[in-house]
BATOR-535693 format. One line per field, with one value per atom (N, C-alpha, C): residue number from 1; x, y, z. Coordinates in nm, 3 decimals. Example, Ala and Ser with C-alpha at 12.3 -4.5 7.8 and 13.67 -1.06 7.14 Angstrom:
BEGIN
resi <- 1,1,1,2,2,2
east <- 1.319,1.230,1.320,1.285,1.367,1.290
north <- -0.569,-0.450,-0.330,-0.225,-0.106,0.003
up <- 0.780,0.780,0.780,0.708,0.714,0.787
***
This chain:
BEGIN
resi <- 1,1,1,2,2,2,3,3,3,4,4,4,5,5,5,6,6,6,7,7,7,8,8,8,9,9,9,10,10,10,11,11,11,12,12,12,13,13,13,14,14,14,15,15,15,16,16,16,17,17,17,18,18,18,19,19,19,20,20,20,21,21,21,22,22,22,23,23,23,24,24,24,25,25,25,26,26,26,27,27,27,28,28,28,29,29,29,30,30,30,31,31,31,32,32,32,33,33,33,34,34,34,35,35,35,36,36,36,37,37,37,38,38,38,39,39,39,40,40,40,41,41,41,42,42,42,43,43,43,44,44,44,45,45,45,46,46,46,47,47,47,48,48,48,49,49,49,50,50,50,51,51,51,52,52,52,53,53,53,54,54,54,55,55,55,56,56,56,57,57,57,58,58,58,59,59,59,60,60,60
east <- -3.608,-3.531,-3.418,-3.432,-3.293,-3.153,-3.074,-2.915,-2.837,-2.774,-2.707,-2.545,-2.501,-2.366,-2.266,-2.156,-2.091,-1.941,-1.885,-1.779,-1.683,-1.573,-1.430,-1.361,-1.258,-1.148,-1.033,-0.999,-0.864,-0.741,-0.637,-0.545,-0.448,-0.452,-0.356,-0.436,-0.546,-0.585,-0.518,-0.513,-0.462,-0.518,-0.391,-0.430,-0.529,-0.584,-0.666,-0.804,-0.870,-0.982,-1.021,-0.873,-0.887,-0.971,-1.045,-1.183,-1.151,-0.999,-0.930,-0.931,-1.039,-0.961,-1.096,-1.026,-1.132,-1.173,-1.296,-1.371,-1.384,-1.423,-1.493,-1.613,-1.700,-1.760,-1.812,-1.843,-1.883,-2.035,-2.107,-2.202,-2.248,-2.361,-2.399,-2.301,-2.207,-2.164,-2.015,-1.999,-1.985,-1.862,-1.777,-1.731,-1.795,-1.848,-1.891,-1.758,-1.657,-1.597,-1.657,-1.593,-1.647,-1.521,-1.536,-1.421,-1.521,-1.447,-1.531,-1.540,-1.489,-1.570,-1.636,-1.719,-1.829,-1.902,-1.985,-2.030,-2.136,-2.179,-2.326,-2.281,-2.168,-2.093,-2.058,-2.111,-2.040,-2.008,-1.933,-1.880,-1.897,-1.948,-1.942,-1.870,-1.824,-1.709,-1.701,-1.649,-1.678,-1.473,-1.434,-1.316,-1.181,-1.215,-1.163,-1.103,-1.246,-1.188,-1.129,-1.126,-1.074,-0.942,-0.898,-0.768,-0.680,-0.746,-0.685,-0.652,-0.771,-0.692,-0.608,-0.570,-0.456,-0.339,-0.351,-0.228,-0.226,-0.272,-0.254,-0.212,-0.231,-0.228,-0.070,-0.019,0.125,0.190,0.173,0.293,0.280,0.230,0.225,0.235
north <- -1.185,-1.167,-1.068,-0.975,-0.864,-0.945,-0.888,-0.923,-0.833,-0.895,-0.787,-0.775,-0.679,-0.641,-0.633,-0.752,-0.784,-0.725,-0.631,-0.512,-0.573,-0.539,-0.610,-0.527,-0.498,-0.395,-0.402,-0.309,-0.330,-0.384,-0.438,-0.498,-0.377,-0.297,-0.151,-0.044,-0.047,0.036,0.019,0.165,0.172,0.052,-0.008,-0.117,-0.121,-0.259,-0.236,-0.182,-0.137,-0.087,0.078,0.116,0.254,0.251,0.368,0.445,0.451,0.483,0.535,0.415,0.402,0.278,0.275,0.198,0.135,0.057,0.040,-0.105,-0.143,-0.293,-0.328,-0.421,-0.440,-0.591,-0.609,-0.734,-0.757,-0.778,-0.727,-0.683,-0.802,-0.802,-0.916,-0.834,-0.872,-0.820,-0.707,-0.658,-0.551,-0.527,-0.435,-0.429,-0.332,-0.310,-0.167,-0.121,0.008,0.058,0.154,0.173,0.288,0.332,0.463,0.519,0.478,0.426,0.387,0.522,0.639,0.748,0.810,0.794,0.810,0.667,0.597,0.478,0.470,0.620,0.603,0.646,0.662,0.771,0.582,0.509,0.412,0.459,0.363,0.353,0.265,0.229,0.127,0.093,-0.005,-0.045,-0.196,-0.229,-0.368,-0.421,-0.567,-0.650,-0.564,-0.546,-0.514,-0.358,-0.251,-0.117,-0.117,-0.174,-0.164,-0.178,-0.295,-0.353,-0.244,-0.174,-0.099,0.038,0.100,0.206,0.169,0.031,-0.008,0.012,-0.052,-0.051,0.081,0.191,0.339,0.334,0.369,0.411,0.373,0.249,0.202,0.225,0.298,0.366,0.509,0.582,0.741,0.770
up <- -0.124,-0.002,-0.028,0.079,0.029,0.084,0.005,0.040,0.092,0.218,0.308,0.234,0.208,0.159,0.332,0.285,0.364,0.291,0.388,0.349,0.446,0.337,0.422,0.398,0.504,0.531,0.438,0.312,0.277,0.395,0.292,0.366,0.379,0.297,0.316,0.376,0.446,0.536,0.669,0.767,0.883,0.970,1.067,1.120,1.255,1.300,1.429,1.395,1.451,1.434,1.413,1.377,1.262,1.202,1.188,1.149,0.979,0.955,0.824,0.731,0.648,0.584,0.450,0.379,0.234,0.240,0.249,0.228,0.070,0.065,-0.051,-0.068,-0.141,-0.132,-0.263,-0.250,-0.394,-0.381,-0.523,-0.566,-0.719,-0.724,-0.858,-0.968,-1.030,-1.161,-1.101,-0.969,-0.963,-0.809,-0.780,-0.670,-0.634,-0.489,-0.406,-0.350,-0.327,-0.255,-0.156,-0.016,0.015,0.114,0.169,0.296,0.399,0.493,0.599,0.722,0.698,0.748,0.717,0.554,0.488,0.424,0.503,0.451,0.335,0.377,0.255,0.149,0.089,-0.020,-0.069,-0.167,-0.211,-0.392,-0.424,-0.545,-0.603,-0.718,-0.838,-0.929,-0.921,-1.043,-1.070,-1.159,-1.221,-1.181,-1.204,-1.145,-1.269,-1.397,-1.463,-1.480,-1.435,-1.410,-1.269,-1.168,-1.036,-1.081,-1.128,-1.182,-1.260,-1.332,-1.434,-1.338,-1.223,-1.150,-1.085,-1.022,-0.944,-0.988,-1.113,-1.219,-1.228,-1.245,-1.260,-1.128,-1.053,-0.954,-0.872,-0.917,-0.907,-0.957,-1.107,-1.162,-1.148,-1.088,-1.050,-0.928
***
């Protein structure tokens, strides 16, 4: 049976039903990201590298 990937809206994306925003969902092993004005463009990453660009990403 296939599994439907259920994508949830960052909480720091533009509010309401802005087009502008990051999704995520989780994947066996894995987070999917994507921009939700390119949906088929996804990204792969695991709980630990997500964590580590955040942390980058807050001190720069």
């Amino acid at each position: 049976m296939a599994q439907c990937t259920v994508w949830q809206k960052s909480s720091f994306s533009g509010g309401g039903d802005s087009s502008d925003c990051v999704e995520i969902a989780a994947a066996q092993e894995a987070l999917l990201l994507r921009e939700s004005d390119r949906p088929a463009t996804v990204l792969r990453t695991t709980p630990p590298q997500l964590a580590l660009l955040i942390r980058h990403l807050r001190t720069h």
